[in-house]
C-alpha positions as CSV (number, residue, x, y, z in Angstrom):
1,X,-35.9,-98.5,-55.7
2,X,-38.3,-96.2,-58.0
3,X,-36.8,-93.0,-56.5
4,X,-33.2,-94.3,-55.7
5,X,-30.5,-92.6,-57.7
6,X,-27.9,-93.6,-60.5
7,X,-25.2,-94.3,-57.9
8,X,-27.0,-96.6,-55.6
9,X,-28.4,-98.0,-58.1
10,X,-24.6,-98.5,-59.6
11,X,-23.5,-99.8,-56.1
12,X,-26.4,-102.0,-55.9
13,X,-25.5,-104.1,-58.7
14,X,-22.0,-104.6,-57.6
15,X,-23.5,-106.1,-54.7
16,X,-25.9,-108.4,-56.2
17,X,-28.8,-106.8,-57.1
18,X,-29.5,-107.4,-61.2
19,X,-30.7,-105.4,-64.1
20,X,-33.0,-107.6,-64.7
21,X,-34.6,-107.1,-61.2
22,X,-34.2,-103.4,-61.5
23,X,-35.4,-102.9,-65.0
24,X,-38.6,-105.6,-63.7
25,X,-39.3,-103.2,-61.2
26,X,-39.6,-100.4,-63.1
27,X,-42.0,-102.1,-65.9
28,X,-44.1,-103.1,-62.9
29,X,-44.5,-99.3,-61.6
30,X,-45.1,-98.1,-65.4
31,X,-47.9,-101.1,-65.4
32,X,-49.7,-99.6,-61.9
33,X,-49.3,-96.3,-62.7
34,X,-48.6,-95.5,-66.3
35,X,-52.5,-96.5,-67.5
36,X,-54.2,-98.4,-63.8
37,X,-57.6,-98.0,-63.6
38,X,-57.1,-95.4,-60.4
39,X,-54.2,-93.4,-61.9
40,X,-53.0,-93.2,-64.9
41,X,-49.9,-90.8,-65.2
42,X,-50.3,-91.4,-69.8
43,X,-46.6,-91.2,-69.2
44,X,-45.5,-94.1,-71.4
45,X,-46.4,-94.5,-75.4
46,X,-44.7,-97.7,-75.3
47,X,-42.9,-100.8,-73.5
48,X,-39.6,-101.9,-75.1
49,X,-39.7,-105.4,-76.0
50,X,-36.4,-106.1,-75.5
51,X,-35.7,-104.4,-72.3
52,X,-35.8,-107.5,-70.0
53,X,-33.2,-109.7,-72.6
54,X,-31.0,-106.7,-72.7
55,X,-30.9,-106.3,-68.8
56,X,-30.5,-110.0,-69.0
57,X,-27.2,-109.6,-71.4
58,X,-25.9,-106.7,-69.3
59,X,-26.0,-109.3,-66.2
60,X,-23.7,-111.5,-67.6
61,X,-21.5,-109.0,-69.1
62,X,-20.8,-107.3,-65.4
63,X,-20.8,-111.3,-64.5
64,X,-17.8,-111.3,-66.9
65,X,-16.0,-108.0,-65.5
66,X,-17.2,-105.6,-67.9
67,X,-18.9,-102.5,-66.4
68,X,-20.5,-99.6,-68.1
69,X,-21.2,-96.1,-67.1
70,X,-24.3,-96.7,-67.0
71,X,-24.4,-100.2,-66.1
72,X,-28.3,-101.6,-66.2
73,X,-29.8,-98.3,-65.8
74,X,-33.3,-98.0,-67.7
75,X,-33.9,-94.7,-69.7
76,X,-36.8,-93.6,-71.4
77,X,-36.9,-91.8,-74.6
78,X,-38.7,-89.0,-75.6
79,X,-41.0,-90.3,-78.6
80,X,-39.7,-87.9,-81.5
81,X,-36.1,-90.1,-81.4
82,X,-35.5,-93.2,-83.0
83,X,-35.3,-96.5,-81.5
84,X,-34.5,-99.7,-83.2
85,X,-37.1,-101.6,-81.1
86,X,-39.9,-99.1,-81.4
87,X,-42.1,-96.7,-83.7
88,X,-41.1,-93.0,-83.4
89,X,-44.2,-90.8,-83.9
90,X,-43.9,-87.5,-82.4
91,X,-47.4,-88.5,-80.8
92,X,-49.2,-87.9,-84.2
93,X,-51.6,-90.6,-85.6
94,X,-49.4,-89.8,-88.6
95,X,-46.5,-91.9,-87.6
96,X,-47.9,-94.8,-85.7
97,X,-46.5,-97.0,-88.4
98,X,-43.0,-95.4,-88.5
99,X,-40.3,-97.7,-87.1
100,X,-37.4,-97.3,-89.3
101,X,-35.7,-100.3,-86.8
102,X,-32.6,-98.1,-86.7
103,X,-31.0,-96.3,-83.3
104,X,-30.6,-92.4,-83.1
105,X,-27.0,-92.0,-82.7
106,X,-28.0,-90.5,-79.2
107,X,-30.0,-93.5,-78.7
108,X,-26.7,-95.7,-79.7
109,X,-24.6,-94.2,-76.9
110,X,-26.9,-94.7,-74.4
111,X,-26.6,-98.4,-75.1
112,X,-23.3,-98.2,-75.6
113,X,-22.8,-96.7,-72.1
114,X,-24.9,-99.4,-70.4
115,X,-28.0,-97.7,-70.2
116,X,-31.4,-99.9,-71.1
117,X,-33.9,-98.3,-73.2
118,X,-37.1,-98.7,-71.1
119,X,-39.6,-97.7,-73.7
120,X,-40.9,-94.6,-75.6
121,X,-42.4,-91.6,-73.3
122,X,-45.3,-89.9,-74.3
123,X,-44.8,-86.0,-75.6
124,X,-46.8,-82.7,-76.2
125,X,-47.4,-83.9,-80.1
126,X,-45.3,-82.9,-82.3
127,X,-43.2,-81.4,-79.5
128,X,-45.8,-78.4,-79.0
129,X,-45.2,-76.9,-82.3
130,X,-48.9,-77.7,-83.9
131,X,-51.2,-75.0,-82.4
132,X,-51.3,-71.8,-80.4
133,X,-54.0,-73.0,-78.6
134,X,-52.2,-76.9,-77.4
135,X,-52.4,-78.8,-74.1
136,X,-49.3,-79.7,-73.2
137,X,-48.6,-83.5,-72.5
138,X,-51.1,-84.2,-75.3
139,X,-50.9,-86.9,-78.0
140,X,-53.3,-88.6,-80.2
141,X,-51.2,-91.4,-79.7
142,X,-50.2,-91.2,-76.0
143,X,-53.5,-89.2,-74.6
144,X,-52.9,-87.1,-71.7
145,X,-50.3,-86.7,-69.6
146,X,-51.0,-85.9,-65.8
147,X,-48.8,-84.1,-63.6
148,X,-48.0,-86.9,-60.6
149,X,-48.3,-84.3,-57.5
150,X,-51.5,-83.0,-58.7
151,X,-52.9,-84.7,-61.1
152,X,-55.4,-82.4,-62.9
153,X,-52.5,-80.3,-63.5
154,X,-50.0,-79.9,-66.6
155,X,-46.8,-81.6,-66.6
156,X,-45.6,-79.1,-69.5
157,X,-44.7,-79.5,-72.4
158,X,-43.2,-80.9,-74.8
159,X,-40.9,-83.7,-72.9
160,X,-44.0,-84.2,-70.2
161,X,-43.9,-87.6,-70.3
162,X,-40.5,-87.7,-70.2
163,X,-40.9,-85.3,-66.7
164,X,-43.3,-87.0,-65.1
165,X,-42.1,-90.5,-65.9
166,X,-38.6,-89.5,-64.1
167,X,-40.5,-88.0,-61.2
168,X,-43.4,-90.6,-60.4
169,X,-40.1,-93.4,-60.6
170,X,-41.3,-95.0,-63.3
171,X,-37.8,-95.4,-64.7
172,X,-34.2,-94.4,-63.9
173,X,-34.0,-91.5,-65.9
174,X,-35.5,-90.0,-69.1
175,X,-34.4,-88.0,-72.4
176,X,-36.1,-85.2,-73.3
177,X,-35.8,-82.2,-76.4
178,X,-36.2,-78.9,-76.1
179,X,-36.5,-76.3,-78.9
180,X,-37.1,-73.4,-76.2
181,X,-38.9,-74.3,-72.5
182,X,-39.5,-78.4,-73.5
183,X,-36.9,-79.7,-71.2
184,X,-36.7,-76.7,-68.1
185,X,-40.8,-76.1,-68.1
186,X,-42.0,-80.0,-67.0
187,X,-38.9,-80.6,-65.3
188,X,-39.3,-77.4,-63.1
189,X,-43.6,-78.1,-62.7
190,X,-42.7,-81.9,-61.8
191,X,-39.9,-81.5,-59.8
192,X,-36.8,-83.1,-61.0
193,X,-33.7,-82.2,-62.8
194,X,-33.7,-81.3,-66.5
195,X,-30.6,-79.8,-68.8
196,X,-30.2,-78.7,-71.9
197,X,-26.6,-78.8,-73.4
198,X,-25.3,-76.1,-75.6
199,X,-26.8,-76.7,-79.1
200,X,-24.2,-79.0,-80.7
201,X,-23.1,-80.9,-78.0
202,X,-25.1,-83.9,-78.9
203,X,-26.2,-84.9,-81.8
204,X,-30.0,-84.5,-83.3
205,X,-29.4,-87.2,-86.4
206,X,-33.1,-88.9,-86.6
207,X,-35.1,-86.6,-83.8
208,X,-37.7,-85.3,-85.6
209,X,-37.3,-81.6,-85.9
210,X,-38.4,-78.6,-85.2
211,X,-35.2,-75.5,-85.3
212,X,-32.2,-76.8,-86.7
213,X,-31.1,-73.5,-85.1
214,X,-32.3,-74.2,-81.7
215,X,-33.1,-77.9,-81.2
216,X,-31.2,-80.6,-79.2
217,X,-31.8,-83.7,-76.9
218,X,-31.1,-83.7,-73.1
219,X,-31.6,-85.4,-69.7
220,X,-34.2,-85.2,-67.3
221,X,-33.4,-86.7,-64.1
222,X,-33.8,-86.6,-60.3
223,X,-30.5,-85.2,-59.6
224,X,-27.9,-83.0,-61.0
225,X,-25.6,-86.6,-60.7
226,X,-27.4,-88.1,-62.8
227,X,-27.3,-85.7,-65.4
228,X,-24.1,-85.0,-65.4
229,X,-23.7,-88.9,-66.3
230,X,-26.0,-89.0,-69.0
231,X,-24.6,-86.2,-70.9
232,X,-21.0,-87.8,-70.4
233,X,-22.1,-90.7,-71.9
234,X,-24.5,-89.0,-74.8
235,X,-22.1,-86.1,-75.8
236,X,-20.1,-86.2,-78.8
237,X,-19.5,-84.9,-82.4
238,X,-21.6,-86.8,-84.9
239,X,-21.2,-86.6,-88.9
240,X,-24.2,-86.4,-89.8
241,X,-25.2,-83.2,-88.1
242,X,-22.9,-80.6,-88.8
243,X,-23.8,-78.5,-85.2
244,X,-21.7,-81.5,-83.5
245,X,-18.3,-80.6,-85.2
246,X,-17.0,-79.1,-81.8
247,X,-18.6,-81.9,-79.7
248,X,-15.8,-84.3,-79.2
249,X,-13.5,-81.0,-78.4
250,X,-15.3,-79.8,-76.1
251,X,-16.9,-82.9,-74.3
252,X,-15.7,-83.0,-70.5
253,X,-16.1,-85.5,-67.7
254,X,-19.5,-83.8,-66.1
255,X,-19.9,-85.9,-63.5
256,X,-15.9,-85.8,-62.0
257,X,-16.3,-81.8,-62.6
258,X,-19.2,-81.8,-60.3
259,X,-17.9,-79.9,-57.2
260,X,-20.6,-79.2,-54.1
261,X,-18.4,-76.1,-53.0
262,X,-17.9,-74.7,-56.5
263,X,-20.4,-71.6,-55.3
264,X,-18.1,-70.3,-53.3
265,X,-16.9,-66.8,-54.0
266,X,-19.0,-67.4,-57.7
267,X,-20.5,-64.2,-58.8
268,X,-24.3,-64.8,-60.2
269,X,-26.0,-62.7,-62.1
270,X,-29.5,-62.6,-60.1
271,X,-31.8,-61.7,-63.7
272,X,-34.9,-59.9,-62.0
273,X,-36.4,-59.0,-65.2
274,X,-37.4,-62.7,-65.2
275,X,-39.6,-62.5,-62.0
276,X,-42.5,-60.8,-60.8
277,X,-45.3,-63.0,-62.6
278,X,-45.7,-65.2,-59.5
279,X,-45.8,-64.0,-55.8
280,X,-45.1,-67.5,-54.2
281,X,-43.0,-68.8,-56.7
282,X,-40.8,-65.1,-56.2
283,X,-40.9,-66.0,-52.3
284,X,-39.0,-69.2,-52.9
285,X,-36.8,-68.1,-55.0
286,X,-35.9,-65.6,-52.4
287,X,-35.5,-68.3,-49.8
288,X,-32.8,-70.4,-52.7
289,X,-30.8,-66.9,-52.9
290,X,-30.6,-67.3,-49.1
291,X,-29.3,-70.7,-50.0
292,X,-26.9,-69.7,-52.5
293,X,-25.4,-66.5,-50.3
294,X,-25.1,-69.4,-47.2
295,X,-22.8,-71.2,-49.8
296,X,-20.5,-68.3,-50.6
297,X,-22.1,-66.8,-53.9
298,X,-21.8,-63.7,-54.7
299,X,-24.7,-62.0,-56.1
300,X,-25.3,-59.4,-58.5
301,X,-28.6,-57.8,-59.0
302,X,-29.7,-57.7,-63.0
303,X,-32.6,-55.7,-63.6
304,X,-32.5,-54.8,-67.4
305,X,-32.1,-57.3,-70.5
306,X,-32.7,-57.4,-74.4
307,X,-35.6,-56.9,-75.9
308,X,-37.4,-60.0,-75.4
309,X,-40.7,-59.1,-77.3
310,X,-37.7,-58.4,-80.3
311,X,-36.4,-62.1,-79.5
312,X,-39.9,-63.4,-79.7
313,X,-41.2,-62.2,-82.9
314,X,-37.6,-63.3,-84.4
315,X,-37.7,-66.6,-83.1
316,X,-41.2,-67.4,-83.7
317,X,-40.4,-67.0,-87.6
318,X,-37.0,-68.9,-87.3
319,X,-39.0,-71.8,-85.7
320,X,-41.9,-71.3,-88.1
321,X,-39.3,-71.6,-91.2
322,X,-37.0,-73.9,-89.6
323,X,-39.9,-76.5,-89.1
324,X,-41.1,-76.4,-92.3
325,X,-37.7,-77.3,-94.2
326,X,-36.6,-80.1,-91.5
327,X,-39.6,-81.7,-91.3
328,X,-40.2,-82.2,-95.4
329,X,-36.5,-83.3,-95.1
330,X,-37.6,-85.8,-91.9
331,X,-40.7,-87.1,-93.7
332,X,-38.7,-87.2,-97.1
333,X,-36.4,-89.8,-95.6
334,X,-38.8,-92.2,-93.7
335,X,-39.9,-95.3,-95.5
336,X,-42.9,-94.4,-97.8
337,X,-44.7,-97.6,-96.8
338,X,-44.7,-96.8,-93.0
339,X,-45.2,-92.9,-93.7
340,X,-47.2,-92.2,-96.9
341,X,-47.1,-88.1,-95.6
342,X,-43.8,-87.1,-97.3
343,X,-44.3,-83.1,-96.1
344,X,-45.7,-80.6,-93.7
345,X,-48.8,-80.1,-96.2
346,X,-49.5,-84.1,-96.1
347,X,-49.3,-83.6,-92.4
348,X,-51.8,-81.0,-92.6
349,X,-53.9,-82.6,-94.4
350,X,-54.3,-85.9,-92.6
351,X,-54.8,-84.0,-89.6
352,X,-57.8,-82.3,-91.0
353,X,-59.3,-85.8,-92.4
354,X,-58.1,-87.5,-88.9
355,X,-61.0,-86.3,-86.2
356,X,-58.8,-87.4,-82.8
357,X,-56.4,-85.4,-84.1
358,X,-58.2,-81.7,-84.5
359,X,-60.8,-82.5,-81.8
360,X,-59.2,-80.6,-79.2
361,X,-57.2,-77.7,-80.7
362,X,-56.2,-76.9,-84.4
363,X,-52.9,-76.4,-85.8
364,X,-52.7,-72.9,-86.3
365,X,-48.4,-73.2,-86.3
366,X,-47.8,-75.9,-88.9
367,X,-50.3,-73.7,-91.5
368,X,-48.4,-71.0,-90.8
369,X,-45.1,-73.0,-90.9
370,X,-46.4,-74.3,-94.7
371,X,-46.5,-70.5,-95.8
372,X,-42.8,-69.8,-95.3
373,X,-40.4,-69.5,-98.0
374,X,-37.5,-71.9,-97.1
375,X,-33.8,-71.2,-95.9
376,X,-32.9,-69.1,-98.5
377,X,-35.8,-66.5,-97.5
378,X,-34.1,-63.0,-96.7
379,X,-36.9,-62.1,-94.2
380,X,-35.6,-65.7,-92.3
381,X,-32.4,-65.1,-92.5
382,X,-32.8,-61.5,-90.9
383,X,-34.9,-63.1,-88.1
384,X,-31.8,-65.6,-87.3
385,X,-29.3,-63.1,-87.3
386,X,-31.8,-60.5,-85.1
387,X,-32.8,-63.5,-82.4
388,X,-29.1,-65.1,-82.0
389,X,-27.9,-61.7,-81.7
390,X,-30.6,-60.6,-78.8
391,X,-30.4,-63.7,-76.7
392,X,-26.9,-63.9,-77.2
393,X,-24.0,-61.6,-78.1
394,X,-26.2,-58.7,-77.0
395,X,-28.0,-61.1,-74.1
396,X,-26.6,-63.7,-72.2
397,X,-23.4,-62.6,-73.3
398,X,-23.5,-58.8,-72.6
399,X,-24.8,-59.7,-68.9
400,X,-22.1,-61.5,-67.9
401,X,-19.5,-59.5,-69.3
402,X,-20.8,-56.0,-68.1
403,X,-21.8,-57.2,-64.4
404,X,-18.6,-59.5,-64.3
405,X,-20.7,-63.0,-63.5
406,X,-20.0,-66.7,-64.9
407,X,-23.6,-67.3,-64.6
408,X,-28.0,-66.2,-65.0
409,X,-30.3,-67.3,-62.2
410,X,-33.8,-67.2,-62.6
411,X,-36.7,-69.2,-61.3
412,X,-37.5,-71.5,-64.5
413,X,-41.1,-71.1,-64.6
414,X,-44.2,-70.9,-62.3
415,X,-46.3,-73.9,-61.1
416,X,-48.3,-76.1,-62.8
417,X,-51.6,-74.8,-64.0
418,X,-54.9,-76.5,-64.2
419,X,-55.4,-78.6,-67.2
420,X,-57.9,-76.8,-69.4
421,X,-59.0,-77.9,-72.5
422,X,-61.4,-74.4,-73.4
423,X,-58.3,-71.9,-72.8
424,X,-55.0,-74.6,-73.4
425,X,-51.6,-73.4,-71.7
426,X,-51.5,-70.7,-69.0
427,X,-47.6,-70.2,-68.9
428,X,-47.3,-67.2,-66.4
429,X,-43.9,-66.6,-67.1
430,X,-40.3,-68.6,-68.3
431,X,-36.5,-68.2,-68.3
432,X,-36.2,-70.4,-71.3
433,X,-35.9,-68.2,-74.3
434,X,-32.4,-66.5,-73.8
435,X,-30.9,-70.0,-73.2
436,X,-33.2,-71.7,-76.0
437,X,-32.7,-68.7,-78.7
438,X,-28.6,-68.6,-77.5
439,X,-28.5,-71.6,-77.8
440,X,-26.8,-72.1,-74.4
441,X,-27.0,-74.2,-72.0
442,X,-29.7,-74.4,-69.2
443,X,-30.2,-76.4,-66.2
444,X,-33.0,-76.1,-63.9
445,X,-33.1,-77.8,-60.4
446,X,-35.6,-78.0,-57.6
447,X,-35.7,-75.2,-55.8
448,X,-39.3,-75.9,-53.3
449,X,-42.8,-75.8,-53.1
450,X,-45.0,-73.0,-54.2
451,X,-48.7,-73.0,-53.5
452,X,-48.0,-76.6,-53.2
453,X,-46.3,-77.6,-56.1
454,X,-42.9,-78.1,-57.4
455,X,-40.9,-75.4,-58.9
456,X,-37.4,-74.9,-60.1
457,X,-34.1,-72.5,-60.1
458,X,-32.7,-72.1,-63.3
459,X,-28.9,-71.7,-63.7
460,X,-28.1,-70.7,-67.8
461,X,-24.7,-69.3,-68.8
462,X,-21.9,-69.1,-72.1
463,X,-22.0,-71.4,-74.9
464,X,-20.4,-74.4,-73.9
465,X,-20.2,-73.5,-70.0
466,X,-22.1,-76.9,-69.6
467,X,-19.6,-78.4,-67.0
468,X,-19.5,-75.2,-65.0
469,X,-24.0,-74.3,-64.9
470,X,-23.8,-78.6,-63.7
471,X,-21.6,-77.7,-61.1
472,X,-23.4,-74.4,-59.9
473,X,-26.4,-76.6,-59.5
474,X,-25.3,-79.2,-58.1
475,X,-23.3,-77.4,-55.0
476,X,-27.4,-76.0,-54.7
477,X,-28.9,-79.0,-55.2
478,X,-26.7,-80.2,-52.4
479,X,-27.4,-77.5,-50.3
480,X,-30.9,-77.1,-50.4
481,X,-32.4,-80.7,-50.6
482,X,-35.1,-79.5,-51.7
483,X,-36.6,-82.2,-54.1
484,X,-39.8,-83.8,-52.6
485,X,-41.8,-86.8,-53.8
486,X,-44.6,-86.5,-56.1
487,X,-48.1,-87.1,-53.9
488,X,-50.5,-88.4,-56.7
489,X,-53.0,-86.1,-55.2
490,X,-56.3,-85.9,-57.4
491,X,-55.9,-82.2,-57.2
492,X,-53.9,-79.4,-55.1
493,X,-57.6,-78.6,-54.2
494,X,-58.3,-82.2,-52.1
495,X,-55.3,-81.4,-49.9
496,X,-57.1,-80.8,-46.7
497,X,-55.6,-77.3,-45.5
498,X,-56.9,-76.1,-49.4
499,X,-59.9,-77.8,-49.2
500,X,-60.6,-76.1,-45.3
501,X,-60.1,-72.5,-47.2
502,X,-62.7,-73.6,-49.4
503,X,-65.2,-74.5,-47.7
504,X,-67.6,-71.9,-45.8
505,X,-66.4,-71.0,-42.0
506,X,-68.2,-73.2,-39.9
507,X,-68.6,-75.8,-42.2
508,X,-67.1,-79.5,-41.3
């Protein structure tokens, strides 16, 4: 059952078998897996209380003929998005005592659509916006999270928990946010499914922030199904966050869109300027163009882009002023007896009186966050208007139009590197930041092994192409079976044709 997905686990129940059994199942993995004394995946900040009495109350609903989208299907949330059940805390020590008991409206659908809310899953703290120097899938809260095919490797960041959760089985299926790389990176480097909608598709009301600009909340799956049935469900305009207004217009039925021939005579922009970092990972994504060409696409070669070191330097100080004003505004608004910190500097400041929190890498970003201006800053507003313009009107928007494609291929990232707690991250290279900076959407799909270890295609495309980047991937997805099983391997160096090249010749 851990690795079964949402339609068979859909026809399951209208054969017999319960939520209750189902959701029992997957608390049992998370409790062998999630912190066991011989693996512990750190996954998992929390355990809802209540999941078992709501599986229990979706039983007898189905029992009484009602049935949901997402009928009895337990979801995990990242841990920067309110649930009523749990404390939300971004992984900080900060926020261990902030449970406003209220649902994110994201949170609210999911229930609405039949989905149980599994627990909280651990995060890169603060969503990796603390440090230039971070470990992703760190928390002081949640500890480490461990990549489940190789275990000493990095699940990515931020929604790693979230990642690794969805691809060790320890539930259903998982949300996740990205602000640019947090949903793609850990989905591609654990091997499952991840999108993110265009920004303003679903609502952000009580996530904490980072970009107002660039943030938003998406699944993270094991197939492109599955996905596509989240975001049916969790789409939709929401009055409180003013990015939504077009939401309910442009919300679509993703998973009766999906279409396993729709690459057929598709032309795809091939975006070479994002490869070359990563000789293996550039070998399989050779062998998925094979795949997509054996499926009827038609693809063109794309060797020049913006200015991405332009996009970079704009982003980093939309991101850097954007986090600053949201999170006052985030802090302002929690309940002062939970959350004494009431802004960024408070934050700062308990960090540096708080030793687990600083003992393994500073937080370079939120002191350079606390020395921006605000919205009204002209040197941010230039940066918005420069960075939306790059990644999009004069990016993903001038590719398609001048080499006549619907949509960008890219591998999404390389594979995992070794956790390392002297050095942090070792990203070798990314097709996030057009997507993230756009604001467009961006799915990313198994696409095979290299060295090893799971990476992934990445399909992106025009603001509110959502329904037509699920479909691409999913006629791949279908096409390629290439999603494998995570291994729980202690390291890609103990598998034994790795650890024969190690050792001297001759020796047993």
């Amino acid at each position: 059952m851990a690795y079964e997905d949402g339609a068979a686990l859909l026809e399951r129940q209208s054969g017999g078998l319960s939520a209750e059994a189902i959701t029992r199942q997957y608390l049992e993995r998370i409790a062998a897996l999630n912190d066991g004394e011989a693996i512990a995946l750190r996954a998992v900040i929390a355990v809802n209380p209540a999941a078992m009495d709501d599986a229990r109350a979706l039983d007898q609903a189905r029992a009484g003929g009602q049935v949901l989208a997402l009928h009895g299907l337990p979801v995990l949330i990242k841990d920067n998005i309110e649930t009523r059940e749990l404390p939300t805390t971004a992984g900080s020590l900060a926020l261990s005592a902030n449970a406003p008991g209220r649902d994110a409206p994201l949170a609210a659908r999911l229930r609405e659509g039949g989905a149980i809310i599994l627990g909280k899953a651990n995060l890169s703290e603060w969503a990796n916006i603390r440090s230039a120097g971070s470990i992703s899938g760190w928390s002081a809260v949640g500890g480490l999270v461990r990549n489940p095919h190789a275990l000493d490797r990095s699940a990515c960041g931020s929604s790693s928990g979230s990642a690794v959760a969805v691809a060790a089985g320890l539930a259903w299926a998982a949300i996740g946010t990205e602000t640019d790389g947090s949903i793609v990176c850990p989905a591609a480097v654990n091997g499952i499914v991840g999108f993110k909608p265009t920004v303003g598709l679903v609502s952000r009301t009580h996530i904490i922030p980072i970009s107002e600009s660039q943030d938003t909340a998406g699944p993270m799956t094991r197939s492109v199904r599955d996905a596509a049935l989240i975001l049916g469900v969790i789409a939709g305009s929401d009055p409180s966050d003013p990015a939504t207004i077009e939401a309910d217009a442009r919300r679509e039925d993703y998973a009766a869109l999906l279409d396993a021939g729709s690459l057929a005579g598709t032309r795809i922009g091939v975006v070479r300027f994002l490869t070359g970092y990563h000789a293996e990972t550039d070998a399989t994504f050779e062998a998925a163009l094979q795949v997509l060409r054996d499926q009827g696409a038609i693809l063109v070669e794309i060797t020049t882009g913006p200015d991405r070191a332009a996009i970079g330097r704009a982003e980093f100080a939309v991101l850097l002023s954007e986090l600053r004003t949201g999170l006052n505004a985030y802090l302002e608004s929690t309940d002062p007896a939970q959350v004494p910190w009431r802004s960024l500097s408070d934050i700062i400041a308990f960090n540096r009186g708080e030793p687990r929190e600083l003992a393994l890498f500073g937080q370079t970003y939120f002191e350079a966050a606390e020395r921006t201006s605000g919205p009204d800053d002209p040197d941010y507003l230039a940066a918005l208007e420069t960075s939306r313009r790059l990644a999009g009107e004069q990016g993903i928007d001038a590719m398609l139009s001048e080499h006549d494609v619907v949509a960008l291929i890219a591998p999404t990232t390389g594979p995992a590197w070794a956790i390392d707690v002297i050095y942090g991250d070792r990203v070798a290279g990314s097709a996030s930041q057009l997507a993230a900076v756009a604001g467009y959407p961006h799915l990313t799909v198994p696409m095979g092994l290299a060295e090893g270890m799971p990476v992934g295609l990445s399909f992106f495309g025009a603001k509110w192409s959502d329904a037509l980047i699920l479909s691409l991937g999913y006629a791949f997805e279908q096409a390629s079976g290439a999603r494998v099983h995570p291994a729980l391997a202690p390291s890609v160096e103990a598998r034994p044709e790795v650890a024969r090249a190690l050792r001297p010749a001759g020796a047993h």
